[in-house]
N, C-alpha and C positions, 0 to 999 in steps of 0.2 A: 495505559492510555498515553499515548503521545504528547507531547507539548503542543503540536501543532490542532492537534484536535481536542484538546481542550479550551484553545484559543478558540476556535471555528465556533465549540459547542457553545460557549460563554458568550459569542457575537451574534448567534442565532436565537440564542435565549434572549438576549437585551432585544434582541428585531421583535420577535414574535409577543415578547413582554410590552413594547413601545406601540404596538399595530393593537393589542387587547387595549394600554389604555389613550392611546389617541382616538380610539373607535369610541371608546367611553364618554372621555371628556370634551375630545373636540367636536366643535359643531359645523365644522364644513370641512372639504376634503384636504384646504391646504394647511388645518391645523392637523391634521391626522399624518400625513405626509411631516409638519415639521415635530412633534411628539415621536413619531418614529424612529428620524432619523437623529431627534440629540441622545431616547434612550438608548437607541443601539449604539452609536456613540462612547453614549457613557459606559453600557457595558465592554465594550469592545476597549476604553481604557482601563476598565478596572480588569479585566481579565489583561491585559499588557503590563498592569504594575503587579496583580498577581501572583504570574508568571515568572518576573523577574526577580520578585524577592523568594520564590519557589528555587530558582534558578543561581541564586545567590547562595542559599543557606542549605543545598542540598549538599551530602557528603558522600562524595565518590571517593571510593576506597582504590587506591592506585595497585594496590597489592593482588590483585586479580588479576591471574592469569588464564588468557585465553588456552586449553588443552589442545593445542596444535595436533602433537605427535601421537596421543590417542586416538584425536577423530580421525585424520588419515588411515591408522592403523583399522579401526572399523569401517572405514570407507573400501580401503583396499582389500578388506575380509567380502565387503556385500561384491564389490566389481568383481572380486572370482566368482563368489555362487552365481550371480547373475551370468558370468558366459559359461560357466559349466551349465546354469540350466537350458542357455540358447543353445550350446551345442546337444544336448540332449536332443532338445525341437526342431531343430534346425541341422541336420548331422551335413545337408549337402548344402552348405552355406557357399562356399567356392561358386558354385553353379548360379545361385542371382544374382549375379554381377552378369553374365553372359546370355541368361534373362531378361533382366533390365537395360542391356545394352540393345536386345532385338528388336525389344518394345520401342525405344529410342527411336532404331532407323524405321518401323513402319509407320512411326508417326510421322516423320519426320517426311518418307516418299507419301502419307496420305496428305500431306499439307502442301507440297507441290504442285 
């Protein structure tokens, strides 16, 4: 899970946490409204310091390396079978291009 949606989920919870007990304890709508908005508030800080001390003490290993020249090498395996198999399907591929250009111009004289 993200950082950013942890943050969201933990400001959504404080909301929906603050609106169950402002519906509880407040007895008119503007203490429901101000219950609301200091839990979510509060939760929305406590998920921001959190996050930071998550953000602080997490340990990213700099020794990882991305497999550049591998995944290429498997990228460039699927793009061959992929046009060996269109040309299988497709043997007179040449030909829609001179297709797609006819269809071009009758659209083009029916829009006139």
């Amino acid at each position: 899970m993200s950082i950013a949606n942890i943050k969201s989920f933990i400001t959504v919870f404080g909301f929906f946490v603050g609106l169950f007990y402002g519906t509880i304890v407040g007895s008119s709508p503007d203490e429901l409204v101000a219950y609301t908005i200091l839990i979510t508030l509060g939760f929305y800080s406590f998920g921001n310091l959190f996050l930071a001390i998550y953000i602080k003490n997490i340990d990213l290993k700099v020794e990882q390396k991305f497999p550049k020249n591998t995944l290429e090498k498997e990228l460039d395996k699927i793009v061959d079978s992929l046009q060996k198999t269109e040309k299988e399907f497709m043997p007179n591929h040449f030909n829609y291009d001179a297709i797609i250009d006819a269809q071009l111009e009758k659209i083009e004289e029916s829009q006139k």
